[in-house]
N, C-alpha and C positions, 0 to 999 in steps of 0.2 A: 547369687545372681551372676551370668556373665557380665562384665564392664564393656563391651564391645558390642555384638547383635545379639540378638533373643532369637532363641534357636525355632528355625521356620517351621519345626515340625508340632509346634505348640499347638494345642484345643481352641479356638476364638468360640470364646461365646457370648451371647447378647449379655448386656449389663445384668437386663430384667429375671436371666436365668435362678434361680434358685441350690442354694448350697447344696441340695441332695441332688442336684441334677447331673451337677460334676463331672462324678462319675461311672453313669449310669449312661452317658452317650458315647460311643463308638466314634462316632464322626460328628462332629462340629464346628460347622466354620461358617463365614459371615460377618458383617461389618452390623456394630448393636443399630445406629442410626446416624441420618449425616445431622450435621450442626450450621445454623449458617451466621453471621457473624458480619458484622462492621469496621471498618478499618479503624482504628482507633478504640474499639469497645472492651470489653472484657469476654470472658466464658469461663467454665467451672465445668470441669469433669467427676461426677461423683462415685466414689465405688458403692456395691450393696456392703451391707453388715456381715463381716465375718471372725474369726478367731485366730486370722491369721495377724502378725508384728507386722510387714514391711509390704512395701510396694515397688516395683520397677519400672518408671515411666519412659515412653520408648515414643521418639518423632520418626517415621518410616522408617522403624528397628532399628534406628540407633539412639542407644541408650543416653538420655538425658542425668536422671535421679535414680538415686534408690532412696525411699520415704521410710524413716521408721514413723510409724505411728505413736502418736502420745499426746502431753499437756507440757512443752509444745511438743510437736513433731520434730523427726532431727532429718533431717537433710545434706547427703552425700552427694553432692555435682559432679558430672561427669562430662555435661557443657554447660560451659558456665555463662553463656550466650544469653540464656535464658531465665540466671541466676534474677537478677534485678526485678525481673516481671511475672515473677513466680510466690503464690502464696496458697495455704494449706489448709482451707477450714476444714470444718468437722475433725478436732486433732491429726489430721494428714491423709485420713480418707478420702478425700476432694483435694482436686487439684485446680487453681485459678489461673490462667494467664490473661493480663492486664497490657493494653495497649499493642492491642493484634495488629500485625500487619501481612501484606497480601501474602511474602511467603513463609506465614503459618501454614498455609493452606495446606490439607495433609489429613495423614493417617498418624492418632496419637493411641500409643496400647501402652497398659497396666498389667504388669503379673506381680501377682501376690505370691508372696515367700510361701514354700514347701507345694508349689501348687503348680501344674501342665498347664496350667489356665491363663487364656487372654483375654484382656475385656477391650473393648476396643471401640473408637471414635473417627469420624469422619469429617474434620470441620472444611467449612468454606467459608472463605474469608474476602469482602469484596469491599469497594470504595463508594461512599454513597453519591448519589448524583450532583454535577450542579444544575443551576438554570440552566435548560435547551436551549438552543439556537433553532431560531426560525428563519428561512431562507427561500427568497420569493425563485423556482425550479423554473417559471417560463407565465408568460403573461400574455393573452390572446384578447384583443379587442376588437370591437365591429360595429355598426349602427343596431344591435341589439345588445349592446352592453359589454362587459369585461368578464374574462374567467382567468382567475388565477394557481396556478399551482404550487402549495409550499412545502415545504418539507423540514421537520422535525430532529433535530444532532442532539447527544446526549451522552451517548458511549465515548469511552475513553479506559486506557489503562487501567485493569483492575476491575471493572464495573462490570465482568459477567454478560450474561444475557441482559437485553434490554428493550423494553417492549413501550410500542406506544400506543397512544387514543386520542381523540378529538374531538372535542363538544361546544356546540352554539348555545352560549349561556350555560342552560342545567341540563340540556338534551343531547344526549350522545349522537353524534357525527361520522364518526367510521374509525377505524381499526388501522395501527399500520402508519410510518413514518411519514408516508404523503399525505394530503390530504385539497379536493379542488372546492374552491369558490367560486362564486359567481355573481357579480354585480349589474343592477340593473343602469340603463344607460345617464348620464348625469343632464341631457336635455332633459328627461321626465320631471313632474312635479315632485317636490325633495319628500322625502318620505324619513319615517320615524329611524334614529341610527340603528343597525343592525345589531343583534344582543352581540357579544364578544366571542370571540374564535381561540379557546384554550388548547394546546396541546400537553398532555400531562407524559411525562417519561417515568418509567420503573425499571428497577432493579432488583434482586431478594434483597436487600435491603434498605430501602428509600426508594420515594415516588419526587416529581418536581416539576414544577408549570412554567408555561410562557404561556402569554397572550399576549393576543394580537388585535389590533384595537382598527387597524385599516391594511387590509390586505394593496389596495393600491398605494399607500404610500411606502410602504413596505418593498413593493416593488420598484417601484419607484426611486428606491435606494432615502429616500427620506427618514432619516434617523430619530424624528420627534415624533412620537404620539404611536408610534406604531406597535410596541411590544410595550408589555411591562410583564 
């Protein structure tokens, strides 16, 4: 194996490929599948079953390891960065990294000894959400009641795409970071409290709620009773 990069001109083929496939394609290249992954979590990269001794694991082709295979595996570092958080099931066939962080995020490739062959991984690596912030956008009132408009925060550093929704009680509400209410005027006779105003946030990995218990005190800058 080279100790430096893994020469560009190498075969990528899916994991799932099959040993007689090899070398019987002309042209192969492709990424096998992406991975998606939590700040803090683990992943395991596994090879299929072959007759080959070692392996060469590569972070955007540069060379990490070279694995011999066995009971145990023997293990040559080449960055040792990575040494600590690296472990080997399947006697060295699989490779584990433990306590991911955002920049793992990457292309991780495998060449097996005596073989043009790359296997190759796509992980994403993101921070799960916390509680949203709810934030009263603008507040309109009149002798026909109050309409409020709030809006939903959740993204931050590392969190990827991030998508929101909004539900009255069990019943879905609308799509989309904003979202408007509207209350009826407080002369009227009091009526039953209105079910609860959830905003849920997602990301690929973690969803996370706020609710909102009174949009006008909310607005209102009132800090009790209004979110939980």
């Amino acid at each position: 194996f080279s100790t430096s990069q893994l020469p560009s001109s190498l075969c990528i083929l899916p994991v799932h490929t099959l040993p007689s496939a090899w070398l019987l394609s002309p042209v192969c290249t492709g990424v096998e599948s992406e991975m998606i992954r939590a700040v803090g979590r683990s992943v395991t990269f596994t090879l299929p079953s072959t007759n080959e001794e070692a392996a060469a694991w590569s972070f955007h082709n540069h060379i990490i390891l070279v694995l011999k295979f066995g009971n145990p595996p023997e293990a040559s570092f080449f960055d040792h960065n990575y040494k600590t958080r690296l472990t080997f099931p399947n006697n060295g066939r699989a490779l584990t990294i433990s306590q991911l962080r955002i920049n793992d995020t990457g292309l991780y490739t495998a060449q097996l000894s005596g073989q043009k062959i790359t296997f190759t991984w796509l992980l994403h690596v993101y921070r799960e959400l916390t509680v949203p912030t709810v934030t009263c956008m603008e507040q309109n009132c009149s002798a026909d009641g109050c309409r409020y408009t709030l809006r939903c925060t959740a993204s931050g550093s590392g969190s990827g795409n991030v998508s929101y929704s909004w539900r009255v009680g069990d019943l879905p509400q609308s799509e989309g970071p904003t979202v408007m209410v509207e209350e009826p005027p407080q002369d009227k006779p009091p009526l039953p409290p209105p079910p609860l105003l959830t905003c849920t946030a997602r990301n690929p990995v973690s969803s996370s709620n706020a609710t909102v218990t009174s949009p006008a005190a909310l607005c209102a800058g009132n800090g009790h009773g209004k979110m939980r």
